[in-house]
N, CA and C atoms as an extended XYZ file, in Angstrom:
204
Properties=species:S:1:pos:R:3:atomname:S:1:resname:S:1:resid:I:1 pbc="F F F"
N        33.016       75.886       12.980 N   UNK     1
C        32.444       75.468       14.240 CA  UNK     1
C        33.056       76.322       15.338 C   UNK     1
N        32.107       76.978       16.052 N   UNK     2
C        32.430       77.868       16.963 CA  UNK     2
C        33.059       77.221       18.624 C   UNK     2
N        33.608       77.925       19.474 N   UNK     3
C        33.514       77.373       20.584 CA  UNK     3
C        32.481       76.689       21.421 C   UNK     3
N        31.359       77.786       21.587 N   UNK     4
C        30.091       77.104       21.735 CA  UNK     4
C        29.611       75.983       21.356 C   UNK     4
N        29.450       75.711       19.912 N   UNK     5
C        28.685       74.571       19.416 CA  UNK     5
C        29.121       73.322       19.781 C   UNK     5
N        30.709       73.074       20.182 N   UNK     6
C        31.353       71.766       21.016 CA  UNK     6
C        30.789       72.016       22.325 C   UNK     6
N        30.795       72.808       23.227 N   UNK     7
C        29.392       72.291       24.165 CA  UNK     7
C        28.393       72.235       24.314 C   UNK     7
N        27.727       72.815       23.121 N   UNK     8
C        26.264       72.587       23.003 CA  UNK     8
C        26.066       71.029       21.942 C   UNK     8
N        27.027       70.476       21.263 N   UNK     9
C        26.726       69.507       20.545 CA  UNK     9
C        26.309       70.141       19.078 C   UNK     9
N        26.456       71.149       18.528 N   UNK    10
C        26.023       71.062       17.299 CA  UNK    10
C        27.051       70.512       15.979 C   UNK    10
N        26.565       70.110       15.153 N   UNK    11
C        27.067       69.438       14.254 CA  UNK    11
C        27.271       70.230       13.144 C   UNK    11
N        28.380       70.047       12.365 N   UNK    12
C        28.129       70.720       10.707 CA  UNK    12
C        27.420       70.018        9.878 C   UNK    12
N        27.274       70.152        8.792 N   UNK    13
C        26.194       68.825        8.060 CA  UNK    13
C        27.384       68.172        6.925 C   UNK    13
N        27.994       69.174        6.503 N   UNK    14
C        29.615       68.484        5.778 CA  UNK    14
C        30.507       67.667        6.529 C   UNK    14
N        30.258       67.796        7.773 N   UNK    15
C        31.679       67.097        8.297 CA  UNK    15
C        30.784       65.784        8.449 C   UNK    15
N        29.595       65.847        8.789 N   UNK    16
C        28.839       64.610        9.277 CA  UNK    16
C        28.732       63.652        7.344 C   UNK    16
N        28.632       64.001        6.224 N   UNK    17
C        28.364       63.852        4.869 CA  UNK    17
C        29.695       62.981        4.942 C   UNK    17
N        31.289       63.567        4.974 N   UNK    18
C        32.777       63.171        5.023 CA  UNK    18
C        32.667       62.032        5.967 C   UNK    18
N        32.392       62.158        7.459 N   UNK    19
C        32.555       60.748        7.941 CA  UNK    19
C        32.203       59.555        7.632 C   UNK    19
N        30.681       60.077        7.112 N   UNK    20
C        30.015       58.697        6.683 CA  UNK    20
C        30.455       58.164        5.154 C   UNK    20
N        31.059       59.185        4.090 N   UNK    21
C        31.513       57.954        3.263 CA  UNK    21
C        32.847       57.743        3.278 C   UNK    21
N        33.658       58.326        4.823 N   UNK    22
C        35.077       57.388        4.779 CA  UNK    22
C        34.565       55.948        5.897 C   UNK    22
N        33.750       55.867        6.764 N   UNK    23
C        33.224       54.650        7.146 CA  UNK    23
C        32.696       53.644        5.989 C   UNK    23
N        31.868       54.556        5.002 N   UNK    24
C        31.394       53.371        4.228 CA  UNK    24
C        32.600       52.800        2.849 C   UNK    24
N        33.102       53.901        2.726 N   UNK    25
C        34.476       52.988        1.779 CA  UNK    25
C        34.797       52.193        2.465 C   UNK    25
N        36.123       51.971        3.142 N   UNK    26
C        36.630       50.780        3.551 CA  UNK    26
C        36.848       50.647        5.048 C   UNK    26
N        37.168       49.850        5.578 N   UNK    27
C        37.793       49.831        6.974 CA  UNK    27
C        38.611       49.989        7.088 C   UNK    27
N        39.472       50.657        7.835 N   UNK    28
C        40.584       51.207        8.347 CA  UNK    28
C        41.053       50.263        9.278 C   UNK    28
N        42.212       49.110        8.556 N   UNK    29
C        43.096       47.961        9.099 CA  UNK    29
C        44.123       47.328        8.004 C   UNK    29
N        45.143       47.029        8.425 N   UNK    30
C        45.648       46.104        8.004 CA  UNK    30
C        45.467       44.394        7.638 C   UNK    30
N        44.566       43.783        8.049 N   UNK    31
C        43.901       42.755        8.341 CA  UNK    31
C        41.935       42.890        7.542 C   UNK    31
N        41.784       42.291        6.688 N   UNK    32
C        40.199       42.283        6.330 CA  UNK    32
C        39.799       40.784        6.913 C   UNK    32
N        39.818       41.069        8.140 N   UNK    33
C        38.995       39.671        9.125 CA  UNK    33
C        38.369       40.204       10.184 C   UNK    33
N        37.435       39.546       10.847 N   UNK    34
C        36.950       40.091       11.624 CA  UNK    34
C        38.001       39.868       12.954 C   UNK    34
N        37.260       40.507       13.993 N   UNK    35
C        38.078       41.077       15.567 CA  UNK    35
C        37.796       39.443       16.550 C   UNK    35
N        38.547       38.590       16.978 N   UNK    36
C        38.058       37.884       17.676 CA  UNK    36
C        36.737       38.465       19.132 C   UNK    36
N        37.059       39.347       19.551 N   UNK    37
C        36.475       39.988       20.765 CA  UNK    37
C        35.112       41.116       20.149 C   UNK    37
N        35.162       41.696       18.914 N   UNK    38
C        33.836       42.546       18.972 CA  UNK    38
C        33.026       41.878       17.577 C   UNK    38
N        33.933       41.362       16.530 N   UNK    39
C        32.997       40.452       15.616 CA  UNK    39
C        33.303       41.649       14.098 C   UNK    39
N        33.721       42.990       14.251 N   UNK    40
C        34.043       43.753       13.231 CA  UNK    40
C        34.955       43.805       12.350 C   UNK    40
N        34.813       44.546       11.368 N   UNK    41
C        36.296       44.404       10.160 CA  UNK    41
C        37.162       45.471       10.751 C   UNK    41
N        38.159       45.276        9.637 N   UNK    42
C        39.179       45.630       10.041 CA  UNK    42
C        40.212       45.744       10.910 C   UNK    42
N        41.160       44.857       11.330 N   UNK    43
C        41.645       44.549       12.483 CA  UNK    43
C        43.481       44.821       12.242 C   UNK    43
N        44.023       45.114       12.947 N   UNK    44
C        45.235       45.454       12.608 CA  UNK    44
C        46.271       44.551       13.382 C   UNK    44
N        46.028       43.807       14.320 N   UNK    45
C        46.953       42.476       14.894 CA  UNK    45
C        46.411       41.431       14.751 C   UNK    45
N        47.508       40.548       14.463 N   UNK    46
C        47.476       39.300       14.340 CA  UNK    46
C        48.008       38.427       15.390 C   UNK    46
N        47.297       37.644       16.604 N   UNK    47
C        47.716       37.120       17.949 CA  UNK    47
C        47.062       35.733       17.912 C   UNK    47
N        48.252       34.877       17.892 N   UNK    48
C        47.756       33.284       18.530 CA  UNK    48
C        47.176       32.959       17.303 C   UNK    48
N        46.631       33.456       16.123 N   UNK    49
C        45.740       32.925       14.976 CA  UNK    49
C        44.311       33.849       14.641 C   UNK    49
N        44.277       34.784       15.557 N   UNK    50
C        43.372       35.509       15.916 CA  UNK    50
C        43.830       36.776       15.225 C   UNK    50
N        42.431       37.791       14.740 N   UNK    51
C        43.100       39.085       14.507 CA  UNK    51
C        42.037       39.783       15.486 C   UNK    51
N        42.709       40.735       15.723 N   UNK    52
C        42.208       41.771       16.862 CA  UNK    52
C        42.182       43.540       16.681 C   UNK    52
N        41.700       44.043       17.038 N   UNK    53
C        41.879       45.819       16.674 CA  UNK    53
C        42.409       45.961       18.137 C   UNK    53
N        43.668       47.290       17.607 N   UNK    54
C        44.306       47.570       19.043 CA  UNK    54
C        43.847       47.742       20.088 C   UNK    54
N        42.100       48.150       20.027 N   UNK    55
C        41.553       48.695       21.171 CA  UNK    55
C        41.086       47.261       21.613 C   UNK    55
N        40.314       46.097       21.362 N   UNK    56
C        40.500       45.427       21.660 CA  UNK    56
C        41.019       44.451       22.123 C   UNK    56
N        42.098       44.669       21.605 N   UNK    57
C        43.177       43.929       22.690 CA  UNK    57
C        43.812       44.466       23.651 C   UNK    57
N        43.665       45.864       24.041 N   UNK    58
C        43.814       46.346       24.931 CA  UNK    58
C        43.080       46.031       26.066 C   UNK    58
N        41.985       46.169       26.017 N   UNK    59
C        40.831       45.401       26.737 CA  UNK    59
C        40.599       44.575       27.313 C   UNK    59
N        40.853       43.574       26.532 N   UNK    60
C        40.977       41.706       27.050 CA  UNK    60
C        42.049       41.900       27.818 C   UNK    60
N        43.255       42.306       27.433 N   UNK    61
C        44.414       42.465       28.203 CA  UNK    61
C        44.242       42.838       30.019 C   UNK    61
N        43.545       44.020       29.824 N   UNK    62
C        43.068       44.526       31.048 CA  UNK    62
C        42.348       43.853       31.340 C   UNK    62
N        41.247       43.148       31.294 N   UNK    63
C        40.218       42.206       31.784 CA  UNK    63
C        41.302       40.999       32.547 C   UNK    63
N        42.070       40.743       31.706 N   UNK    64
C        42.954       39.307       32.346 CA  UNK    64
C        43.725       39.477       32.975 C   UNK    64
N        44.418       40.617       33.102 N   UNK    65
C        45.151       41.263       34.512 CA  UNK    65
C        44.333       41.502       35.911 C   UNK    65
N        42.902       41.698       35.463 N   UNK    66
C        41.955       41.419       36.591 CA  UNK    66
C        41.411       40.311       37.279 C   UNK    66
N        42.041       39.245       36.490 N   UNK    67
C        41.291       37.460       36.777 CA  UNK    67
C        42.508       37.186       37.868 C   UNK    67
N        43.726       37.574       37.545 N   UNK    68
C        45.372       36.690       37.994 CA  UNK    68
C        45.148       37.615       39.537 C   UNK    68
């Protein structure tokens, strides 16, 4: 992949083949429950009884620093 093709958007067709069957093997977490906040697998914290993915709880976090 050339310089160009990252600003034009072009794709390889191998790298696009590799992503999709490490998405479709497994999820990438410590936790096989879903996310209280987006409803997806793989979640890697465990809070209050809840499991969450880091980015999501990053999120809520920031959201509730915006309520106080």
């Amino acid at each position: 992949m050339g310089l160009f093709d990252k600003l034009t958007g072009k794709k390889e067709e191998g790298a696009a083949e590799q992503k999709k069957e490490k998405a479709a093997a497994e999820p990438a977490g410590k936790y096989n429950e879903p996310c209280a906040l987006c409803g997806k697998l793989g979640t890697e914290k465990k809070w209050m009884g809840q499991y969450w993915h880091k980015k999501c709880m990053r999120g809520a976090r920031k959201a509730a620093k915006g309520m106080i």
